[in-house]
TORKOL-4160 file (C-alpha; in steps of 0.2 Angstrom, whole numbers, padded with zeros to 4 digits, m for minus):
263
<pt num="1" X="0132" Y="0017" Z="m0021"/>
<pt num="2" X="0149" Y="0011" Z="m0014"/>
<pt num="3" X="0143" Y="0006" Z="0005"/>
<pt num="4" X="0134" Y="m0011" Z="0008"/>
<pt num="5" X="0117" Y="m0012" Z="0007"/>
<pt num="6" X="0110" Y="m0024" Z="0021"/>
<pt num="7" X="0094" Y="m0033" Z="0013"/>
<pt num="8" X="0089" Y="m0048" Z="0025"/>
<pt num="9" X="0075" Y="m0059" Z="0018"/>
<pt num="10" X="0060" Y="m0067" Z="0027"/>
<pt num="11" X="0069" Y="m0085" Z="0029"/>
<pt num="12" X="0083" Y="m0076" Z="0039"/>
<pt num="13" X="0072" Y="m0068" Z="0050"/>
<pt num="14" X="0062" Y="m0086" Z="0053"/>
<pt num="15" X="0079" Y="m0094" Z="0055"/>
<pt num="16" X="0080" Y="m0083" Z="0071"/>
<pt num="17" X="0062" Y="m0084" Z="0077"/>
<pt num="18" X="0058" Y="m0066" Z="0074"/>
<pt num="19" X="0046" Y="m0056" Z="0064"/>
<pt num="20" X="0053" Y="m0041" Z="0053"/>
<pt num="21" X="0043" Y="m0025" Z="0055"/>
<pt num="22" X="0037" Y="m0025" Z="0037"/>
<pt num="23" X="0040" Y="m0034" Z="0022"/>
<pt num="24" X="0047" Y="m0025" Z="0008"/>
<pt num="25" X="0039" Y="m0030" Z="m0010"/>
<pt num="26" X="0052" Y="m0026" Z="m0022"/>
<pt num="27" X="0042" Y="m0031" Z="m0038"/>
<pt num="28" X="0048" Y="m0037" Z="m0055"/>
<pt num="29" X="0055" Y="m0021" Z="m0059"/>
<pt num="30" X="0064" Y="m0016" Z="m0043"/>
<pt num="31" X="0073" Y="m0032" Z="m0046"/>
<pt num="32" X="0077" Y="m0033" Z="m0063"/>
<pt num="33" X="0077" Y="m0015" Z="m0073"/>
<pt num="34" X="0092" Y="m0009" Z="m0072"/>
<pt num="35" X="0084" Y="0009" Z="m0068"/>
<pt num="36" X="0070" Y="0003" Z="m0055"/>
<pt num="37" X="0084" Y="m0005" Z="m0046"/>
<pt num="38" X="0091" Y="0013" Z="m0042"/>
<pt num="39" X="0074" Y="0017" Z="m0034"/>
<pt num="40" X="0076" Y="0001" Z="m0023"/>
<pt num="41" X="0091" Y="0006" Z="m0016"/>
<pt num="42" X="0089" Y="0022" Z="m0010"/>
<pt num="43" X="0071" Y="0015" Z="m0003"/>
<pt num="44" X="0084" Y="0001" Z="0007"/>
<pt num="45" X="0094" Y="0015" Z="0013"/>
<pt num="46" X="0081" Y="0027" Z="0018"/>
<pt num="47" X="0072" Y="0009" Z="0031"/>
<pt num="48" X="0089" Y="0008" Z="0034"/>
<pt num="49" X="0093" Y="0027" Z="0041"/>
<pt num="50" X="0076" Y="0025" Z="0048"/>
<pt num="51" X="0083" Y="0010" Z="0059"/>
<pt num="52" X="0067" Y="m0002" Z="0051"/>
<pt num="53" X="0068" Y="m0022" Z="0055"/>
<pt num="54" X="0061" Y="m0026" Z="0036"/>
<pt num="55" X="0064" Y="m0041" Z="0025"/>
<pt num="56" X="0062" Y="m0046" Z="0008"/>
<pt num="57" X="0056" Y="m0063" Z="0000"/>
<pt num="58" X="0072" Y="m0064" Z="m0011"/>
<pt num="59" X="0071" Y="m0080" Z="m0022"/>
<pt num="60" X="0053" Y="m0083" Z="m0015"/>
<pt num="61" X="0044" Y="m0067" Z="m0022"/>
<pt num="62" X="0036" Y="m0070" Z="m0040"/>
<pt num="63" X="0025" Y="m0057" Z="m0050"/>
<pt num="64" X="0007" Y="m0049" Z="m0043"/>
<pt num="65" X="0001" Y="m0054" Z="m0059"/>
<pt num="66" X="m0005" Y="m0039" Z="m0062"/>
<pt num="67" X="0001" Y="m0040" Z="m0082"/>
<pt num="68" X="m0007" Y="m0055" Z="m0085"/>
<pt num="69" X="m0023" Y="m0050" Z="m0077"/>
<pt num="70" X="m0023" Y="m0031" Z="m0084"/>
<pt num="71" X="m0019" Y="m0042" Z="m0102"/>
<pt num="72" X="m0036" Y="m0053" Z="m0097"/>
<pt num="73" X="m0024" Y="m0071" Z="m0091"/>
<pt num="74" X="m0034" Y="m0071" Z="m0076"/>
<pt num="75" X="m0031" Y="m0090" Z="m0075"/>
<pt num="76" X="m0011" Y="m0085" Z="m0075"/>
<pt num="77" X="m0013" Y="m0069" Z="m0064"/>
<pt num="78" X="m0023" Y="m0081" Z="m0048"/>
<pt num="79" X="m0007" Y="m0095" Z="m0051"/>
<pt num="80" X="0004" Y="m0082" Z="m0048"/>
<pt num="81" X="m0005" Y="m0074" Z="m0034"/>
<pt num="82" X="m0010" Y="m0091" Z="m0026"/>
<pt num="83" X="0009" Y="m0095" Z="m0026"/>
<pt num="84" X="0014" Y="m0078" Z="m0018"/>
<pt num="85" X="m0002" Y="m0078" Z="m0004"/>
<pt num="86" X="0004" Y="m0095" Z="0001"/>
<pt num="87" X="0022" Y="m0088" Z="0005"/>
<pt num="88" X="0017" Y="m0075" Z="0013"/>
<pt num="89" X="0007" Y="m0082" Z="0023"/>
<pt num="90" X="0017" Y="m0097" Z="0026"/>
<pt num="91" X="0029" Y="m0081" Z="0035"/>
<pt num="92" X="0014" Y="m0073" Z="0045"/>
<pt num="93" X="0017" Y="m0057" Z="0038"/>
<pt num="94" X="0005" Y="m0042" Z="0042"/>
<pt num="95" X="0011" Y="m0028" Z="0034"/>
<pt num="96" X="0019" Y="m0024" Z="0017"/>
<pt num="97" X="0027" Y="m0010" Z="0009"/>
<pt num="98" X="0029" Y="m0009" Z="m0008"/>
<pt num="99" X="0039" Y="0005" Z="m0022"/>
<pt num="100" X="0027" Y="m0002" Z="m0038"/>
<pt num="101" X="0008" Y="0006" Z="m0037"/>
<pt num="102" X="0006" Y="m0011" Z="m0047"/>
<pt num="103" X="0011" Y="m0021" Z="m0034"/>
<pt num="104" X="0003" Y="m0011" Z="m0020"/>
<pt num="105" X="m0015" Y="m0010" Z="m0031"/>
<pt num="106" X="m0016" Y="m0028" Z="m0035"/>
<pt num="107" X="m0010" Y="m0035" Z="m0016"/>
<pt num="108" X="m0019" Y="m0023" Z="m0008"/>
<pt num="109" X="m0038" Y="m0026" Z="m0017"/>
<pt num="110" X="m0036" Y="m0041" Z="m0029"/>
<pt num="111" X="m0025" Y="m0054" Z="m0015"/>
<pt num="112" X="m0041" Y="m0052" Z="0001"/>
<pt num="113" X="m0052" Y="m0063" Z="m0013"/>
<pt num="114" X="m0038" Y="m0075" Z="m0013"/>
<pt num="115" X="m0033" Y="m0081" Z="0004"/>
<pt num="116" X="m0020" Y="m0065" Z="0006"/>
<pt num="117" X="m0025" Y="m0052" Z="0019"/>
<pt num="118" X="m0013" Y="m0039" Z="0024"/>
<pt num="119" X="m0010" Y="m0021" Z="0028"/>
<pt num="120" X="0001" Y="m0013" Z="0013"/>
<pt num="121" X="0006" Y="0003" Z="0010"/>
<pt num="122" X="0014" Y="0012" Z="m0003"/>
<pt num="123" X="0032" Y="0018" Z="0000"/>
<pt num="124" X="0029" Y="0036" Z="m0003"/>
<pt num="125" X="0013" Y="0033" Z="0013"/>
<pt num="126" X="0027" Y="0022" Z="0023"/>
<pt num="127" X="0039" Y="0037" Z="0022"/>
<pt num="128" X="0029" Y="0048" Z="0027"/>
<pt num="129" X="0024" Y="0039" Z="0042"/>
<pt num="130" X="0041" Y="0037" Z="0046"/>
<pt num="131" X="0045" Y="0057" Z="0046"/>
<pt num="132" X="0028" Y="0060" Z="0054"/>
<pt num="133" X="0037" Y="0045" Z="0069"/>
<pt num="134" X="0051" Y="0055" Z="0070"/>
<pt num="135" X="0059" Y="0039" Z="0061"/>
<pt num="136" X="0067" Y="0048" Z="0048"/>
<pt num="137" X="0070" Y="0068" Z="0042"/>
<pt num="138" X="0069" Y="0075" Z="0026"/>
<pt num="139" X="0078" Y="0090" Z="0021"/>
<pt num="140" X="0081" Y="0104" Z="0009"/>
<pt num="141" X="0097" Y="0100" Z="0002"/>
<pt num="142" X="0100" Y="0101" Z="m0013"/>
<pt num="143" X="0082" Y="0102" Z="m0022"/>
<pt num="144" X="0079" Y="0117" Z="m0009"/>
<pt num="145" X="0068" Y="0129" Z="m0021"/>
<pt num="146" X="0070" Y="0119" Z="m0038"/>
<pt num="147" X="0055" Y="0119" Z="m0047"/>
<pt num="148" X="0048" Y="0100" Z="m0047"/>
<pt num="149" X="0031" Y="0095" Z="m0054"/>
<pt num="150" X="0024" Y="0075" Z="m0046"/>
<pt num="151" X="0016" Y="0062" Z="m0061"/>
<pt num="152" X="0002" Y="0053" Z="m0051"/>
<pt num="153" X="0003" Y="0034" Z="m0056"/>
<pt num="154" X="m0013" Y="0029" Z="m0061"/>
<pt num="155" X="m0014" Y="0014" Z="m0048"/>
<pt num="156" X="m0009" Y="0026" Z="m0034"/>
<pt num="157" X="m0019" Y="0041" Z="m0039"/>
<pt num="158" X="m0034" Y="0037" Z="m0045"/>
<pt num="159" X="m0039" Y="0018" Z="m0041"/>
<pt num="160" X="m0033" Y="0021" Z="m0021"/>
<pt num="161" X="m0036" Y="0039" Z="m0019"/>
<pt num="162" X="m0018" Y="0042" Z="m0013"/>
<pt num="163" X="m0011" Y="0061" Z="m0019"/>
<pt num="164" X="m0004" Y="0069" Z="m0004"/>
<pt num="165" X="0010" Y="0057" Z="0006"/>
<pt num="166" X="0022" Y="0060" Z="m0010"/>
<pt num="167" X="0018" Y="0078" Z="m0012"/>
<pt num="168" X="0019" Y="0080" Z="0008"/>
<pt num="169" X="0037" Y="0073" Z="0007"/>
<pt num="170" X="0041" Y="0083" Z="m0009"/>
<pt num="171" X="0035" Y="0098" Z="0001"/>
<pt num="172" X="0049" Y="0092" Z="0015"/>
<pt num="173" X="0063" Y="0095" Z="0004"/>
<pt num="174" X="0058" Y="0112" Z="0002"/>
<pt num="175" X="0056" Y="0112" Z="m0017"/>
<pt num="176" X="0044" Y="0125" Z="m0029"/>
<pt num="177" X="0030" Y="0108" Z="m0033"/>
<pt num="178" X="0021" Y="0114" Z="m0048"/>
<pt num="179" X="0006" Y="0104" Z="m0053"/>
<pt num="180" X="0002" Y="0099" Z="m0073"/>
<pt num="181" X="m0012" Y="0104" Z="m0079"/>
<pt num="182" X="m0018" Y="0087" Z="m0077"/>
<pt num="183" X="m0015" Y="0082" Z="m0062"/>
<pt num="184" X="m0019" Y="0072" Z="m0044"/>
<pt num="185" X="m0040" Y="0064" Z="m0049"/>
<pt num="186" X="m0037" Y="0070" Z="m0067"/>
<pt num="187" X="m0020" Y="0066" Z="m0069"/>
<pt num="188" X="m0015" Y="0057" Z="m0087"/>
<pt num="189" X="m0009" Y="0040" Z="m0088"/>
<pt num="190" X="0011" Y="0039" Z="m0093"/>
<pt num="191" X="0005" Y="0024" Z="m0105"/>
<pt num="192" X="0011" Y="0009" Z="m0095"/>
<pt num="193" X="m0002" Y="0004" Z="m0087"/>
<pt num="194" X="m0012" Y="m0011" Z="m0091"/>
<pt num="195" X="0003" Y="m0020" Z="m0097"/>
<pt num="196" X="0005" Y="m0009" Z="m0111"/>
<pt num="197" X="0022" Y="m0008" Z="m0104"/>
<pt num="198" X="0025" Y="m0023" Z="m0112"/>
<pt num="199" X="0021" Y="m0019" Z="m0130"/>
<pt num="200" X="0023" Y="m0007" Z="m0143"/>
<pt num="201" X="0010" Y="0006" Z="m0145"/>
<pt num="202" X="m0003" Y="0004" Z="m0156"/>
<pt num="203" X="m0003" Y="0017" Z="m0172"/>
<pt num="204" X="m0008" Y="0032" Z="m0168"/>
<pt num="205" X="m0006" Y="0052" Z="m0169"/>
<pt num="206" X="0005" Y="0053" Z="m0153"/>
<pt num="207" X="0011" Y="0041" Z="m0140"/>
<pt num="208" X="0005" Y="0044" Z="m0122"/>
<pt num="209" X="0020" Y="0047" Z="m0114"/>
<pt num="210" X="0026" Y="0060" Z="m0127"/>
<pt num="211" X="0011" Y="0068" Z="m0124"/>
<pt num="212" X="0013" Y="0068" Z="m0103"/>
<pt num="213" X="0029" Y="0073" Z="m0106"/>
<pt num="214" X="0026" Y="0089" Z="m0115"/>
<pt num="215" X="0015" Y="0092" Z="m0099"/>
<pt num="216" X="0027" Y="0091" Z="m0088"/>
<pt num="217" X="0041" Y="0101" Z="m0099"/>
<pt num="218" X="0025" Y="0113" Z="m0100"/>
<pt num="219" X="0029" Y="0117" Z="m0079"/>
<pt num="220" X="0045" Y="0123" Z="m0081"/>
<pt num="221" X="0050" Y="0110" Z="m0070"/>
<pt num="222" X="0069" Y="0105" Z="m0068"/>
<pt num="223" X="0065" Y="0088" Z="m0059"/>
<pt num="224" X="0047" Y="0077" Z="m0064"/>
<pt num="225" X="0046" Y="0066" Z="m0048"/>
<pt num="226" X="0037" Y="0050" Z="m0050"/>
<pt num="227" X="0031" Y="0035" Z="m0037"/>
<pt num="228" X="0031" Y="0020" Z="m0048"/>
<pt num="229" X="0043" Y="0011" Z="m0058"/>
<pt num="230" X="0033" Y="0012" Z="m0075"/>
<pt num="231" X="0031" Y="0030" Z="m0076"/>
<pt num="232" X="0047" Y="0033" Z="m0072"/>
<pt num="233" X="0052" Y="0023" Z="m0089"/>
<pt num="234" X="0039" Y="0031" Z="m0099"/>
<pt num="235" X="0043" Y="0048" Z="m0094"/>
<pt num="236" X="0061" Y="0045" Z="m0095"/>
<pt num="237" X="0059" Y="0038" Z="m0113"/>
<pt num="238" X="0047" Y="0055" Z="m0116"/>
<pt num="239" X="0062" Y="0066" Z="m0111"/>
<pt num="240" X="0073" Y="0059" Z="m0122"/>
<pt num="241" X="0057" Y="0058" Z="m0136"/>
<pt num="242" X="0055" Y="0076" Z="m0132"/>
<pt num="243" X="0074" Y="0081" Z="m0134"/>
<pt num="244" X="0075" Y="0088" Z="m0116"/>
<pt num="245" X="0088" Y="0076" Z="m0111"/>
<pt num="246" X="0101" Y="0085" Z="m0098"/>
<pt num="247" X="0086" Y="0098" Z="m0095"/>
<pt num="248" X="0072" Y="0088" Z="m0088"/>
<pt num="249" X="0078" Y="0072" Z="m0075"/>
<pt num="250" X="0064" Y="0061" Z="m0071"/>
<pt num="251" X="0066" Y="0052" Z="m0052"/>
<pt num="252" X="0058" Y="0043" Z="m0041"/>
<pt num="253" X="0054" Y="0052" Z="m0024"/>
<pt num="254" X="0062" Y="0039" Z="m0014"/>
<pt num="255" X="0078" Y="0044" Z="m0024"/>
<pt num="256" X="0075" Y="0062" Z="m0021"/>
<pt num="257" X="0073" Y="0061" Z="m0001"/>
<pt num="258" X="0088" Y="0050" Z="0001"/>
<pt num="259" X="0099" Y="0060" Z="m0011"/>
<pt num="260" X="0094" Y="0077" Z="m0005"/>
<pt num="261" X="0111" Y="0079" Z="0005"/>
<pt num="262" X="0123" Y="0073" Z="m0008"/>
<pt num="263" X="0134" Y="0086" Z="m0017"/>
């Protein structure tokens, strides 16, 4: 991505006495895996096209603390979360958007308990609110008609009852959506969650995302589009498990919408 990204954070905003319209939670992973970072950027670019005053925390955003608490360091997990709610809210901020179900599961129903009220959304929910604005359009292009199945991520699926905004979106860029047999309420876990993305697997017949992976392959699907940062890894690891490498591409539907017009 050769043109400049413009990523102001929540201190140049204060600086200048004004309030962004949302603050973008980029998460450990949109800021440091070298994958997730690809999701980030084409998340920037679309609030960007969409002419949307956001901000990031930069330097000041730490963990959810969602691994340690899914690991049971709940005494870590409310040190981290104390330290982020009292940032925030040191900023007034209202609303959140966030690319990590982790990050949007854990702010939105763990952080009310602590001190951190606010109204966050996921960034396949905030896009969609964007297109329904006429904020932002999303078109054919190039996945026009390819076959794509969607992995729901557990945290946006199943624990916030979120399965429409990223299929409505997929269904924007005119693509064949072809559902796993396990899918949207009983969708399978890629086997990341609950910090297992952390460690090796325990010893077993077959690892998880293996086995999600075969469901996906099972669709006949060119493209598995995903909505969190860990299943995209585990996926991405199971196409290459699998062999399918160069057949199947996993990506994020952030990454679709804004590279639907590229050659």
């Amino acid at each position: 991505m050769s043109e400049q990204l413009h990523v102001p954070t929540m201190a140049e905003f204060m600086a200048q006495g004004k309030q962004p319209e949302v603050l973008f939670w980029v998460g450990c992973a949109g800021s440091f895996d070298d994958r997730a970072k690809k999701i980030t950027k084409a998340f920037v670019k679309l609030l960007n096209n969409a002419g949307v005053e956001f901000a990031v925390l930069g330097t000041e955003e730490s963990c959810t603390g969602d691994p340690a608490k899914r690991a049971g360091n709940e005494f870590l997990f409310q040190m981290q979360a104390v330290t982020n709610i009292e940032v925030m809210n040191a900023y007034e901020v209202k609303k959140i958007v966030t690319a990590c179900p982790h990050c949007f599961n854990t702010i939105n129903n763990e952080y009310p308990q602590l001190g951190g009220n606010y109204e966050v959304m996921h960034h396949t929910q905030f896009l969609k609110s964007l297109l329904n604005d006429g904020r932002l359009k999303v078109e054919g292009g190039k996945f026009k008609g390819k076959k794509i199945t969607f992995h729901d991520p557990c945290y946006l699926g199943r624990a916030n009852g979120e399965y429409e905004a990223p299929r409505d979106l997929l269904k924007k860029l005119e693509v064949e959506l072809v559902e796993m047999k396990r899918c949207k309420s009983k969708g399978l876990c890629c086997g990341a969650g609950g910090a297992q993305m952390f460690k090796e697997p325990e010893p077993g017949n077959k690892d998880i995302n293996i086995e999600r992976t075969e469901e996906a392959i099972e669709t006949g699907a060119k493209i598995v589009a995903a909505g969190c940062p860990f299943c995209n890894t585990m996926m991405t690891d199971g196409v290459k498990g699998t062999g399918k490498e160069g057949a199947v591409e996993v990506m994020d539907v952030a990454e679709m919408i804004a590279s639907a017009g590229e050659l």
